[in-house]
N, CA, C and O atoms as a Tinker XYZ file with bonds, in Angstrom:
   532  protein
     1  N    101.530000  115.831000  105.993000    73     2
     2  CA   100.870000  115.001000  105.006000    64     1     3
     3  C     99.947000  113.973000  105.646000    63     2     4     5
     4  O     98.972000  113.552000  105.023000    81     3
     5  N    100.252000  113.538000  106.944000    73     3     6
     6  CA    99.542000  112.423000  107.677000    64     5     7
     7  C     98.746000  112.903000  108.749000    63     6     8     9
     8  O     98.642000  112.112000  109.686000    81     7
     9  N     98.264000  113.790000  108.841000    73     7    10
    10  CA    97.365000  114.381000  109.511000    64     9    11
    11  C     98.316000  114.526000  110.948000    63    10    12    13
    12  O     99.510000  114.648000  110.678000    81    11
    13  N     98.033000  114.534000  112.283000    73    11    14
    14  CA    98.091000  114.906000  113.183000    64    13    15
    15  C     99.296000  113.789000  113.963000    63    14    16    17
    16  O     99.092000  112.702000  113.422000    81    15
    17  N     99.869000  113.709000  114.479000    73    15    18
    18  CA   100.898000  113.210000  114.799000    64    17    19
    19  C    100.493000  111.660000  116.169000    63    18    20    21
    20  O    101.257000  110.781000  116.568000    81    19
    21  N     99.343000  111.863000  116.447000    73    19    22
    22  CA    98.360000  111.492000  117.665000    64    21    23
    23  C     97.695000  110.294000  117.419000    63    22    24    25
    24  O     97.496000  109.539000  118.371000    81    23
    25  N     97.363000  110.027000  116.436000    73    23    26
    26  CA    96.526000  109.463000  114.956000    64    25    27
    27  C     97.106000  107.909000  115.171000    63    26    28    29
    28  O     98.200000  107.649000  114.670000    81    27
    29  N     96.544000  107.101000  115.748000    73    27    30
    30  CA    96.386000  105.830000  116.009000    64    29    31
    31  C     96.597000  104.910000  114.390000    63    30    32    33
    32  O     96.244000  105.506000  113.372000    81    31
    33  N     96.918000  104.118000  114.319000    73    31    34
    34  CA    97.632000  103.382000  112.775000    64    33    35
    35  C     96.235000  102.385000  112.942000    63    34    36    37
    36  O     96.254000  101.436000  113.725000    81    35
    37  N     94.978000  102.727000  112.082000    73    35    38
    38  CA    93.997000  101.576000  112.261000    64    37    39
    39  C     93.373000  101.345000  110.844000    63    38    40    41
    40  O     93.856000  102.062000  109.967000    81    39
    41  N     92.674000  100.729000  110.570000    73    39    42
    42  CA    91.682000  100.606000  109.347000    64    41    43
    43  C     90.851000  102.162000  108.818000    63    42    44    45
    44  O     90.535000  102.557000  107.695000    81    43
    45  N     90.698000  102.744000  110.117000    73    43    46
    46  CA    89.950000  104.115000  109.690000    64    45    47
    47  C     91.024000  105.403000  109.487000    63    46    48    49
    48  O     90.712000  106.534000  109.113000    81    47
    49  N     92.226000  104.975000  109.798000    73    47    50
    50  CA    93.131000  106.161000  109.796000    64    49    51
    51  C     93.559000  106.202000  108.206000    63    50    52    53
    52  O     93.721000  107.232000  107.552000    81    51
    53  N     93.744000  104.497000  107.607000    73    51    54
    54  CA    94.132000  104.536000  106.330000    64    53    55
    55  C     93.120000  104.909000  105.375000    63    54    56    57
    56  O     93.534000  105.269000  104.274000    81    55
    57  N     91.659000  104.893000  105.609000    73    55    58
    58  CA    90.700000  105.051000  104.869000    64    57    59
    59  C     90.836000  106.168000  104.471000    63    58    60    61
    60  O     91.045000  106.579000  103.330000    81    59
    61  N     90.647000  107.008000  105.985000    73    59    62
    62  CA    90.848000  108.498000  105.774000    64    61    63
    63  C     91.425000  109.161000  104.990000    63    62    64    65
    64  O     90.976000  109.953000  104.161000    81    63
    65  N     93.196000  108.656000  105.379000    73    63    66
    66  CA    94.416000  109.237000  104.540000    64    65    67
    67  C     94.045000  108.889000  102.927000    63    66    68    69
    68  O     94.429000  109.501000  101.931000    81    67
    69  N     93.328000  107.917000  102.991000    73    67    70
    70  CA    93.535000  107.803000  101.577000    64    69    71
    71  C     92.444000  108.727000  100.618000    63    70    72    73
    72  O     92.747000  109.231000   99.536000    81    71
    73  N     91.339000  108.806000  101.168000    73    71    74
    74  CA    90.639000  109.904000  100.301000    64    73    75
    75  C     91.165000  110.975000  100.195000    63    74    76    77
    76  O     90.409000  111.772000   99.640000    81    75
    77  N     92.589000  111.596000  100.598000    73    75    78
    78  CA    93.298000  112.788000  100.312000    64    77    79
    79  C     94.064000  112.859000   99.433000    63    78    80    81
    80  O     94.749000  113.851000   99.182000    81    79
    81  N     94.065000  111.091000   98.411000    73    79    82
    82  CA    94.780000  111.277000   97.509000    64    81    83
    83  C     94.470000  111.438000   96.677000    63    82    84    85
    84  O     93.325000  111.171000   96.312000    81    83
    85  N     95.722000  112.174000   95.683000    73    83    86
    86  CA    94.883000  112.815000   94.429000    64    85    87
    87  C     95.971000  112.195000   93.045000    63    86    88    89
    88  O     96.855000  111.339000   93.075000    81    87
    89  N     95.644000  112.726000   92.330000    73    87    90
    90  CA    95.981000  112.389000   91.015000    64    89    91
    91  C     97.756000  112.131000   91.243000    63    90    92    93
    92  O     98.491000  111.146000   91.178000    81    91
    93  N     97.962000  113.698000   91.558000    73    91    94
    94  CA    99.456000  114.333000   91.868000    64    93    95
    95  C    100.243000  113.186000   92.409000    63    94    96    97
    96  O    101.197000  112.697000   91.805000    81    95
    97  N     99.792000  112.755000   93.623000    73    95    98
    98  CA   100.493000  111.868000   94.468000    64    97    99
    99  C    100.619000  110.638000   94.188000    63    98   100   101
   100  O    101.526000  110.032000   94.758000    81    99
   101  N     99.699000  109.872000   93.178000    73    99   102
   102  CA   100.027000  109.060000   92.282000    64   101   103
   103  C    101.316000  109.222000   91.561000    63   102   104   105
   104  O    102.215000  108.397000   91.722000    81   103
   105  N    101.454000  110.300000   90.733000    73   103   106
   106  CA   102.242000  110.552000   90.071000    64   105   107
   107  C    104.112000  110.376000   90.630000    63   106   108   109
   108  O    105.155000  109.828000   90.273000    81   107
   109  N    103.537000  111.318000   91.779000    73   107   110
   110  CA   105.215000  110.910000   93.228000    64   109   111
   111  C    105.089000  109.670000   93.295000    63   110   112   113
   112  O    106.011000  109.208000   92.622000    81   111
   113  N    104.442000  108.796000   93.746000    73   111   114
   114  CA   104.736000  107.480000   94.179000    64   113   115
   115  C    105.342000  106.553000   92.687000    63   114   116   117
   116  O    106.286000  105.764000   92.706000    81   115
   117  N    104.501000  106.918000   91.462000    73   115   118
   118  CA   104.847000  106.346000   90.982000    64   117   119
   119  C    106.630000  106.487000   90.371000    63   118   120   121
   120  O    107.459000  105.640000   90.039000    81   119
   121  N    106.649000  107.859000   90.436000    73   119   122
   122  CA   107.867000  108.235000   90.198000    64   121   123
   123  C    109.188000  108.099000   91.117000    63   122   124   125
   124  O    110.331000  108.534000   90.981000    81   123
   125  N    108.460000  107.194000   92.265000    73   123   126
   126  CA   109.562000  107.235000   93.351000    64   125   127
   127  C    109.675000  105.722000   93.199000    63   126   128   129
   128  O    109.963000  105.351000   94.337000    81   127
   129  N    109.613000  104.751000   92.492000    73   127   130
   130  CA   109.478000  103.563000   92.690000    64   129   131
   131  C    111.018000  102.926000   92.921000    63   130   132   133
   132  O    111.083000  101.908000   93.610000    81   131
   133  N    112.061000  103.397000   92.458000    73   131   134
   134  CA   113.224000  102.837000   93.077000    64   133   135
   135  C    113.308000  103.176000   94.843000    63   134   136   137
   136  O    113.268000  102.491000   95.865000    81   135
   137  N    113.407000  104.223000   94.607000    73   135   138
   138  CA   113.265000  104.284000   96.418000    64   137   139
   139  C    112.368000  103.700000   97.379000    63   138   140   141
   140  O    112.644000  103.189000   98.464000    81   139
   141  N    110.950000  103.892000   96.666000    73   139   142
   142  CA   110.432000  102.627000   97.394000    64   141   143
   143  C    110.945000  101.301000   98.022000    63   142   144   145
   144  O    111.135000  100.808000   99.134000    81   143
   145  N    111.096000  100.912000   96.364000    73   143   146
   146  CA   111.947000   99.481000   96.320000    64   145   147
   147  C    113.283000   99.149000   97.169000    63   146   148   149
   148  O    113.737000   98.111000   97.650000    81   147
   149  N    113.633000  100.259000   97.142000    73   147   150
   150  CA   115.097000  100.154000   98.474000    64   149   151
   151  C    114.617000  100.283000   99.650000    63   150   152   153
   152  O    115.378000   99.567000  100.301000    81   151
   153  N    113.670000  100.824000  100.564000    73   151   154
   154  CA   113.359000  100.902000  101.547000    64   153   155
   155  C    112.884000  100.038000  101.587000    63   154   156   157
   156  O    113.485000   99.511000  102.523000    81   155
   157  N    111.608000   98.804000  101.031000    73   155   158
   158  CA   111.401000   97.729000  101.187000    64   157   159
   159  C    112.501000   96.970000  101.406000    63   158   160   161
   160  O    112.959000   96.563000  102.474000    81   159
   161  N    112.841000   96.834000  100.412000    73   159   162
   162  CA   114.207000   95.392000  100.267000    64   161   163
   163  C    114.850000   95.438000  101.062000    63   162   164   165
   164  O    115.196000   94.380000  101.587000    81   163
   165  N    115.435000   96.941000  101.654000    73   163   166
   166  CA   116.403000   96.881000  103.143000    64   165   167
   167  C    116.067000   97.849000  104.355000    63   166   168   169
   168  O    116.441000   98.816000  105.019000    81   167
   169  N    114.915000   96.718000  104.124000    73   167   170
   170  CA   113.987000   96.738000  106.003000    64   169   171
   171  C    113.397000   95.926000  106.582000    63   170   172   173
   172  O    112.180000   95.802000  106.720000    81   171
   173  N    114.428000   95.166000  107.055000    73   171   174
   174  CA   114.027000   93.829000  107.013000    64   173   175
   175  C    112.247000   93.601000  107.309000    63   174   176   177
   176  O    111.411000   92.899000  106.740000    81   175
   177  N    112.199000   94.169000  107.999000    73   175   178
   178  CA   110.235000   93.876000  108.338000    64   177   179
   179  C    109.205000   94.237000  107.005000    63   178   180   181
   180  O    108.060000   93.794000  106.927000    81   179
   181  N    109.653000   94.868000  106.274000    73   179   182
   182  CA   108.624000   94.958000  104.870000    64   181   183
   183  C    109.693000   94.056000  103.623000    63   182   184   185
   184  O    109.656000   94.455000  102.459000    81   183
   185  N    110.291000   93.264000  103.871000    73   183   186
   186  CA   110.782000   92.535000  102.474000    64   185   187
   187  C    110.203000   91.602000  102.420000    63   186   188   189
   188  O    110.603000   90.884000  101.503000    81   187
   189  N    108.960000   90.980000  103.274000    73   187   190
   190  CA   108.562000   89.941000  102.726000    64   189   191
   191  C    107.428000   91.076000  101.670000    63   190   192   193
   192  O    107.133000   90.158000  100.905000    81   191
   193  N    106.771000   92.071000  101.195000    73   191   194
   194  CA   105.967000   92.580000  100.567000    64   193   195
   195  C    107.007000   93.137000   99.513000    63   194   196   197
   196  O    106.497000   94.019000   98.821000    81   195
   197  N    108.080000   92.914000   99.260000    73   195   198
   198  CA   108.575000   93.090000   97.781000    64   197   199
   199  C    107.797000   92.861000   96.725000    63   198   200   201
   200  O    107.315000   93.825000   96.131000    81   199
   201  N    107.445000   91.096000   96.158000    73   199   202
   202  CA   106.925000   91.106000   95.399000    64   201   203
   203  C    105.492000   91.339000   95.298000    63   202   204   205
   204  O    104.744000   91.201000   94.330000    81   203
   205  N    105.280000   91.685000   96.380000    73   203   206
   206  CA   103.832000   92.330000   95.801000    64   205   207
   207  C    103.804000   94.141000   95.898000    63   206   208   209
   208  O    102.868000   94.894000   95.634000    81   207
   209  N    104.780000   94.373000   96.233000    73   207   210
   210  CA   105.207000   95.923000   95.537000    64   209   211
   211  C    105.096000   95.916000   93.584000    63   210   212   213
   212  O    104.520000   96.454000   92.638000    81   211
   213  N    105.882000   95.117000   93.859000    73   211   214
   214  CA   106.389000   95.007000   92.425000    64   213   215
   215  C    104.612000   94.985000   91.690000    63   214   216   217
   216  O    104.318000   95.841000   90.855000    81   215
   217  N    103.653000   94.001000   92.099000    73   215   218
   218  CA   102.336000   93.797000   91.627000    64   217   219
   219  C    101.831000   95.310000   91.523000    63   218   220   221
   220  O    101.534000   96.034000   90.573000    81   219
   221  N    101.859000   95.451000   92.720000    73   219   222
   222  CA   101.384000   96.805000   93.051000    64   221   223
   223  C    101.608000   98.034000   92.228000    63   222   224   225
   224  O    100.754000   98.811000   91.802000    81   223
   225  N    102.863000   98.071000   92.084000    73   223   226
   226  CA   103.545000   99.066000   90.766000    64   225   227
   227  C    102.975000   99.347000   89.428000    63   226   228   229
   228  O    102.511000  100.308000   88.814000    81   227
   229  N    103.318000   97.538000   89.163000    73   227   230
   230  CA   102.589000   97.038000   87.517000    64   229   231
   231  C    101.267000   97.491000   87.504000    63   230   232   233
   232  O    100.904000   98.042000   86.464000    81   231
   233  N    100.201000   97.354000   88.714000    73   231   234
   234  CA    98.491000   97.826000   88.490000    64   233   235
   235  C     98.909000   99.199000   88.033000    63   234   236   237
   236  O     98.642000   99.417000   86.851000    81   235
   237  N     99.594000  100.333000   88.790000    73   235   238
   238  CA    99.742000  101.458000   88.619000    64   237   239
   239  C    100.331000  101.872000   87.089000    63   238   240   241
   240  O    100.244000  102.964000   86.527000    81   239
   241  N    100.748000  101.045000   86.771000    73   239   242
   242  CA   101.408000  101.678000   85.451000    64   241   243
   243  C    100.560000  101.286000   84.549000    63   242   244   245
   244  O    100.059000  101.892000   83.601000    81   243
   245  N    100.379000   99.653000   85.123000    73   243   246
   246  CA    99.189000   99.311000   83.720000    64   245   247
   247  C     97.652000  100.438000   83.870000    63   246   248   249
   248  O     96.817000  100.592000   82.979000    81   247
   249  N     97.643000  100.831000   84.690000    73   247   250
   250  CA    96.005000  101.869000   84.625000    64   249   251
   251  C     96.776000  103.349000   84.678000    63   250   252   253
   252  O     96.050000  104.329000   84.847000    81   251
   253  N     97.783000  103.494000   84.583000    73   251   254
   254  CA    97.846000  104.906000   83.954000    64   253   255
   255  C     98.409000  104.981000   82.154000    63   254   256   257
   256  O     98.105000  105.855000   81.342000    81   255
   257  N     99.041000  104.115000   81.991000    73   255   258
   258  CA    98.641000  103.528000   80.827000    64   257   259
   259  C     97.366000  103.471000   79.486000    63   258   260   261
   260  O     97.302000  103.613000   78.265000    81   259
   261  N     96.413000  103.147000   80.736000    73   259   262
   262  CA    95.092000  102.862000   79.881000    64   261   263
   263  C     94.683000  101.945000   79.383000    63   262   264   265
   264  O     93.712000  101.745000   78.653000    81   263
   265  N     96.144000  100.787000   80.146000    73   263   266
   266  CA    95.473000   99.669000   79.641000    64   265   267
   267  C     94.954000   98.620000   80.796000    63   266   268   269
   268  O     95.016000   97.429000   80.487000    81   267
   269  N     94.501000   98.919000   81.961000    73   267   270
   270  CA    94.112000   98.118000   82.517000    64   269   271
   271  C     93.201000   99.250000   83.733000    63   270   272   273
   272  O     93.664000   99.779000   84.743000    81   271
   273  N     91.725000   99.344000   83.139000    73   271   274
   274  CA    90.881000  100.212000   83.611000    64   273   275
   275  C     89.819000   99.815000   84.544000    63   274   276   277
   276  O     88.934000  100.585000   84.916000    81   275
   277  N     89.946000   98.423000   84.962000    73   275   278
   278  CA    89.266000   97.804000   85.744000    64   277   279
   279  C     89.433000   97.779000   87.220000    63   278   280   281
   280  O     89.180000   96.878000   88.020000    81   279
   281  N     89.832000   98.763000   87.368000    73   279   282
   282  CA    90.156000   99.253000   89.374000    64   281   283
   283  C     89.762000  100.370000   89.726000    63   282   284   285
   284  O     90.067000  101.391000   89.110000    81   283
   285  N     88.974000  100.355000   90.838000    73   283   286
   286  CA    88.274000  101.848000   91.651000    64   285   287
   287  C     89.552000  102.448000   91.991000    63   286   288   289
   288  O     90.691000  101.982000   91.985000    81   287
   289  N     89.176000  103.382000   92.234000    73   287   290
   290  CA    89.975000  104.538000   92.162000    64   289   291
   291  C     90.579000  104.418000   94.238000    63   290   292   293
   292  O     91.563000  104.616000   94.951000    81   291
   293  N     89.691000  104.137000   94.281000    73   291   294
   294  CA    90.399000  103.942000   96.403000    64   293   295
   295  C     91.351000  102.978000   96.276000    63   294   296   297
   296  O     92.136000  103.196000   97.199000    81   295
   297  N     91.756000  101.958000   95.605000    73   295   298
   298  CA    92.351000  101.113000   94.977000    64   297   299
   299  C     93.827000  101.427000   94.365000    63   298   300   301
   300  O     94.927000  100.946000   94.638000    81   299
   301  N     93.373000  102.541000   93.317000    73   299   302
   302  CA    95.301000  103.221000   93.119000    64   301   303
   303  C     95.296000  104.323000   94.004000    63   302   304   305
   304  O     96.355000  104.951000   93.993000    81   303
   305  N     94.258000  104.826000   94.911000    73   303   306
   306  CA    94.495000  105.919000   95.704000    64   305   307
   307  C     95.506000  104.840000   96.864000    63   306   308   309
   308  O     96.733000  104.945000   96.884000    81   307
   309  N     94.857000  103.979000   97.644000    73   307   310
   310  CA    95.265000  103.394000   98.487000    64   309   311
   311  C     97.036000  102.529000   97.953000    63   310   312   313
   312  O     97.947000  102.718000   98.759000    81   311
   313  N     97.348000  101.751000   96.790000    73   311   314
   314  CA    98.188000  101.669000   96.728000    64   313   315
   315  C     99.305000  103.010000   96.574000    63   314   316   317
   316  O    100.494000  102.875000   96.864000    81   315
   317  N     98.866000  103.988000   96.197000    73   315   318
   318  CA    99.760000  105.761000   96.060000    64   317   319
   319  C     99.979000  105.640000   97.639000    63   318   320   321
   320  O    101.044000  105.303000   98.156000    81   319
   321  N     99.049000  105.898000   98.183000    73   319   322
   322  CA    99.246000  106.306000   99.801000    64   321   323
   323  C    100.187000  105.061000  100.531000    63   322   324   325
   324  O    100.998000  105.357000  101.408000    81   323
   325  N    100.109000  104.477000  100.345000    73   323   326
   326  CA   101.088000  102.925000  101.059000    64   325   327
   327  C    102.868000  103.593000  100.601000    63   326   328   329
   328  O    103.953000  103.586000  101.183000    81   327
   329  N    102.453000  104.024000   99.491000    73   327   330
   330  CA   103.717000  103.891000   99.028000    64   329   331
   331  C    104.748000  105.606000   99.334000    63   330   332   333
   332  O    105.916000  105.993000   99.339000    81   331
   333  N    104.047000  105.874000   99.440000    73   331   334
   334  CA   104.260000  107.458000   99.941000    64   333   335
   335  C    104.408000  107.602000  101.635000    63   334   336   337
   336  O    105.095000  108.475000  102.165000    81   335
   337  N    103.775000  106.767000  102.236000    73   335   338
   338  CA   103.793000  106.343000  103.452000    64   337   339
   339  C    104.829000  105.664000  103.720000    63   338   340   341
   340  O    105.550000  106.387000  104.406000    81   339
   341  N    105.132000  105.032000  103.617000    73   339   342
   342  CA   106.963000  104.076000  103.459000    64   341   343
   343  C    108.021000  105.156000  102.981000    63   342   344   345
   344  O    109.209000  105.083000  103.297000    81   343
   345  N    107.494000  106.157000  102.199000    73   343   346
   346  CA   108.571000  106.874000  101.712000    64   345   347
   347  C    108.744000  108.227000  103.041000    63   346   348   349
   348  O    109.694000  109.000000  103.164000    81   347
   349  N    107.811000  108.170000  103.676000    73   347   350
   350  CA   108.157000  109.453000  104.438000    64   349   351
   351  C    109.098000  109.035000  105.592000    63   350   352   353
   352  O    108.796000  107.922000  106.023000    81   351
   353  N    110.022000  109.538000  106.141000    73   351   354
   354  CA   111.269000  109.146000  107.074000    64   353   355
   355  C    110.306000  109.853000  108.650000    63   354   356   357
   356  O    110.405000  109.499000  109.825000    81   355
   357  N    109.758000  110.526000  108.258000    73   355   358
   358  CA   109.198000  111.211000  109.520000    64   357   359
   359  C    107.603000  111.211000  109.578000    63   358   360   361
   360  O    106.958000  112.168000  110.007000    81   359
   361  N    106.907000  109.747000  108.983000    73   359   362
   362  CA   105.796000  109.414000  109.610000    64   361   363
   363  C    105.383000  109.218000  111.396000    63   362   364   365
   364  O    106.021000  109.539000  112.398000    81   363
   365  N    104.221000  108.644000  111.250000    73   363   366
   366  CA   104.017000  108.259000  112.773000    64   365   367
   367  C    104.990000  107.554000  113.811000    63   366   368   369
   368  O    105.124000  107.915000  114.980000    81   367
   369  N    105.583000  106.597000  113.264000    73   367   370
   370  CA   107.116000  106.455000  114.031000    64   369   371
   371  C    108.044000  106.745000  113.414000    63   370   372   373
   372  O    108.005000  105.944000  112.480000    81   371
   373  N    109.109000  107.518000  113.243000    73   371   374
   374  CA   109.765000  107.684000  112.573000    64   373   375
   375  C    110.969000  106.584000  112.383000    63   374   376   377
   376  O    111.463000  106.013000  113.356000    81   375
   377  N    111.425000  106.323000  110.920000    73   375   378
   378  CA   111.889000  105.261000  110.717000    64   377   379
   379  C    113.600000  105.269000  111.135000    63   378   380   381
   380  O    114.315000  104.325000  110.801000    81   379
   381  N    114.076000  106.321000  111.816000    73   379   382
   382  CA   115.125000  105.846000  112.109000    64   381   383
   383  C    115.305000  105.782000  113.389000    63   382   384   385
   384  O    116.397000  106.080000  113.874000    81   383
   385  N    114.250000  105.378000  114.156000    73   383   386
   386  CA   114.076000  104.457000  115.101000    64   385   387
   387  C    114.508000  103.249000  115.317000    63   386   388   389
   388  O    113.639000  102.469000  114.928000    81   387
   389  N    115.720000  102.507000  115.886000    73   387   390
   390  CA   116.085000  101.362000  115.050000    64   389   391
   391  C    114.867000  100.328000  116.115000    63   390   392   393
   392  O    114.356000  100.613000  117.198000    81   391
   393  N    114.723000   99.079000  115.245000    73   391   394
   394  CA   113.581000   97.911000  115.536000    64   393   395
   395  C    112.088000   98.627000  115.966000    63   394   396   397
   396  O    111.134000   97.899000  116.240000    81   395
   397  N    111.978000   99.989000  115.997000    73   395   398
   398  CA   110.242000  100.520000  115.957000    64   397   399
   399  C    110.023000  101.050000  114.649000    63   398   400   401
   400  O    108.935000  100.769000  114.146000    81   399
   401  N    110.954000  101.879000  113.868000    73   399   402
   402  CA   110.749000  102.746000  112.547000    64   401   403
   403  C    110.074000  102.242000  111.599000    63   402   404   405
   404  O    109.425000  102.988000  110.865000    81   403
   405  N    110.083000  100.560000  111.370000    73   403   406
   406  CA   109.031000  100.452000  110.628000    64   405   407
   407  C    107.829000   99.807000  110.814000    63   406   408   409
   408  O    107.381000   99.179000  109.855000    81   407
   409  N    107.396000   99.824000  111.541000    73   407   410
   410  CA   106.187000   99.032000  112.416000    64   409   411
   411  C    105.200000   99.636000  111.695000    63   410   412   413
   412  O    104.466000   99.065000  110.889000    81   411
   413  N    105.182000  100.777000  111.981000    73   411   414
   414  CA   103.863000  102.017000  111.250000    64   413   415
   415  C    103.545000  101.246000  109.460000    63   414   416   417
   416  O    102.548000  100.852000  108.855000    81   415
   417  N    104.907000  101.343000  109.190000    73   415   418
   418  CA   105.174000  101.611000  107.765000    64   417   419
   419  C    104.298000   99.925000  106.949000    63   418   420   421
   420  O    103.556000   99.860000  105.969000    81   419
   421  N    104.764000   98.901000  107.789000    73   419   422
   422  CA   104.404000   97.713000  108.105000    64   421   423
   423  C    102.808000   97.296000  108.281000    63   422   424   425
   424  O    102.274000   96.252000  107.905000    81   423
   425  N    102.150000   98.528000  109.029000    73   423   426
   426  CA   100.919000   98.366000  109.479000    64   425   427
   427  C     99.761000   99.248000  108.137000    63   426   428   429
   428  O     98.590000   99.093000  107.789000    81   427
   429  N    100.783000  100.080000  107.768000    73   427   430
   430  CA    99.694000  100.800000  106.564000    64   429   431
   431  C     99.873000   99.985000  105.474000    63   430   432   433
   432  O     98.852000  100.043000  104.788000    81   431
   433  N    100.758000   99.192000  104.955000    73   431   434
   434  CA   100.919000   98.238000  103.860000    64   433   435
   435  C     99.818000   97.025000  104.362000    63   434   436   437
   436  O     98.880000   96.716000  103.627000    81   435
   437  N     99.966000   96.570000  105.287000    73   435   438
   438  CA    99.015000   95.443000  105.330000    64   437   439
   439  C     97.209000   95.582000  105.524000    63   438   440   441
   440  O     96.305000   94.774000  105.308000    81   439
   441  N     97.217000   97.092000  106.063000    73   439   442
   442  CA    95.634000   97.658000  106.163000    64   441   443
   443  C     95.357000   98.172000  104.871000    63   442   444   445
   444  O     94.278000   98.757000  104.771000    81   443
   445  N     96.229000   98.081000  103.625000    73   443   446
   446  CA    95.892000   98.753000  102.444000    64   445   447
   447  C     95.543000   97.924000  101.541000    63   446   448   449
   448  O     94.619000   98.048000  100.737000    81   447
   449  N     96.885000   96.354000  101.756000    73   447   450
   450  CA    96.507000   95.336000  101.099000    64   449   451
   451  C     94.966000   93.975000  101.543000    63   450   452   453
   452  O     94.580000   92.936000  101.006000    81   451
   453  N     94.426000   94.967000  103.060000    73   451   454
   454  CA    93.490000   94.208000  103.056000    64   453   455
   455  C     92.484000   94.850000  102.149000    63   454   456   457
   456  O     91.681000   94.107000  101.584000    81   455
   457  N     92.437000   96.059000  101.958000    73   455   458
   458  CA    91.586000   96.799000  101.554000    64   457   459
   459  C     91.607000   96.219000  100.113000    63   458   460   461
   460  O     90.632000   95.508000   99.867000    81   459
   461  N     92.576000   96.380000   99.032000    73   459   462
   462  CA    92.523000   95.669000   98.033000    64   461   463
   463  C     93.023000   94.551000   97.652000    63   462   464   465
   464  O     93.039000   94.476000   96.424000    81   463
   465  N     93.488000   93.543000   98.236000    73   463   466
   466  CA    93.175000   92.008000   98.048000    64   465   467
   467  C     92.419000   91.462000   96.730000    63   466   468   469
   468  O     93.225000   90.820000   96.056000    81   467
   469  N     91.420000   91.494000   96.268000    73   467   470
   470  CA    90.754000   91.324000   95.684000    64   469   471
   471  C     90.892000   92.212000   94.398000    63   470   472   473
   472  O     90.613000   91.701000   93.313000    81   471
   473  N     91.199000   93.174000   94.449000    73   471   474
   474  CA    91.195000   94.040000   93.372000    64   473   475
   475  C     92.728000   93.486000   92.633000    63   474   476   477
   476  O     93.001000   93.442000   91.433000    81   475
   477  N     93.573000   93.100000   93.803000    73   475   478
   478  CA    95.310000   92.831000   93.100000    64   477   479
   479  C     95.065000   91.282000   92.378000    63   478   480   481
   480  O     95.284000   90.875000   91.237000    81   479
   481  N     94.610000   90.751000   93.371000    73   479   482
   482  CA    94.147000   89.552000   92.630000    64   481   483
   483  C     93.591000   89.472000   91.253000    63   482   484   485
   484  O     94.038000   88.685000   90.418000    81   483
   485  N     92.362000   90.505000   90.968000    73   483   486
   486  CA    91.542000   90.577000   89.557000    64   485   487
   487  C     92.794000   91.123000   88.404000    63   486   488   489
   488  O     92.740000   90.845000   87.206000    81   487
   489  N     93.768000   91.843000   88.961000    73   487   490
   490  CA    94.805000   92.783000   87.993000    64   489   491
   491  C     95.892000   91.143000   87.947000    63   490   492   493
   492  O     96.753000   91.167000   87.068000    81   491
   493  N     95.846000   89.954000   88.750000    73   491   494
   494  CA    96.938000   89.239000   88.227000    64   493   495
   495  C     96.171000   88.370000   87.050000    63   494   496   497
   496  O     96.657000   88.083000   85.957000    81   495
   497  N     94.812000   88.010000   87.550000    73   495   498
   498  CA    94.362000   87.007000   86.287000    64   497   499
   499  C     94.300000   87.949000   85.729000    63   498   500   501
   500  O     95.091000   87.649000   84.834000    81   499
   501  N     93.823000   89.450000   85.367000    73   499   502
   502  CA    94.239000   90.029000   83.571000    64   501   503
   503  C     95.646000   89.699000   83.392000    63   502   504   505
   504  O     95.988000   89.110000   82.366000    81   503
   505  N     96.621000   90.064000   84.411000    73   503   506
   506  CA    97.915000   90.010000   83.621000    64   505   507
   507  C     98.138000   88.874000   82.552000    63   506   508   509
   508  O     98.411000   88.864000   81.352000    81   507
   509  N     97.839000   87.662000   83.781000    73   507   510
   510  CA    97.676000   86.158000   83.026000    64   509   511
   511  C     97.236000   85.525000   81.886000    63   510   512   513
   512  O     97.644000   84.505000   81.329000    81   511
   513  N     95.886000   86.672000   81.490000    73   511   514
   514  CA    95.291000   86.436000   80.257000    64   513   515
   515  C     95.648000   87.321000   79.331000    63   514   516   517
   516  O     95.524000   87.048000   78.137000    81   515
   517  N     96.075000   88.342000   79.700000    73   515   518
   518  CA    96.498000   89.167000   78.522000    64   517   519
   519  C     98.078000   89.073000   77.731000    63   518   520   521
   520  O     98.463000   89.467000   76.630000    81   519
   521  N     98.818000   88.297000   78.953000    73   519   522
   522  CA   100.387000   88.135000   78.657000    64   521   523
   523  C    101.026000   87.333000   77.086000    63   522   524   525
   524  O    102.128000   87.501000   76.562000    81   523
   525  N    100.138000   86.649000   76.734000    73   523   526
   526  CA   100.264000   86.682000   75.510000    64   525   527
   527  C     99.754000   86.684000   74.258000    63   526   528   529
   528  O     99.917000   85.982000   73.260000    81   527
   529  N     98.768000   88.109000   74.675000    73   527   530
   530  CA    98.248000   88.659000   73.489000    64   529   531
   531  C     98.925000   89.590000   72.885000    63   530   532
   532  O     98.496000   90.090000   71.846000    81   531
């Protein structure tokens, strides 16, 4: 799923991976969201990005939904791929490596959330304004 095993963890590796996502894999990630959520919460090196999993989730549901259509598509591609990426046990380091396994996992969450920053941000002021309409 992650291309080649060789494949350096950088800004261009996540770009890459992520134009391979498709509709489908949205669909897994979104459907895997408890497991996600457990591999975050008990690892120690990705629990400080809990609650912005949780953000992350809500964009996804609110735009498959239909109700919140204001995000490019590299945007829920890139949050799908983060999250599918954490879910694989036998990525680039593999996570039962104890104190290396999640480094990788660590490094594609934070090159994904640089990528959309701005976009999670625009999905909290809708939340904000729409929350009690």
């Amino acid at each position: 799923m992650f291309g080649n095993k060789k494949n350096k963890i950088d800004e261009d590796f996540v770009k890459t991976e992520v134009t391979k996502i498709d509709d489908d894999d949205v669909t897994i990630a979104m459907d895997s969201q408890e497991e996600v959520d457990d591999k975050i919460n008990n690892s120690g090196l990705l629990q400080k990005y809990s609650e912005l999993a949780k953000v992350m989730y809500g964009m996804l549901k609110d735009y498959r939904k239909g109700i919140y259509t204001k995000v490019p598509w590299f945007t829920i591609a890139t949050i799908a791929f983060s999250f599918l990426y954490i879910l694989n046990p036998l990525d680039i380091i593999p996570d039962f490596i104890p104190g290396l396994g999640y480094i990788d996992d660590l490094a594609i969450l934070t090159f994904g959330l640089r990528f959309i920053e701005s976009d999670l941000h625009n999905y909290l002021d809708w939340k904000l304004e729409h929350q009690d309409a």
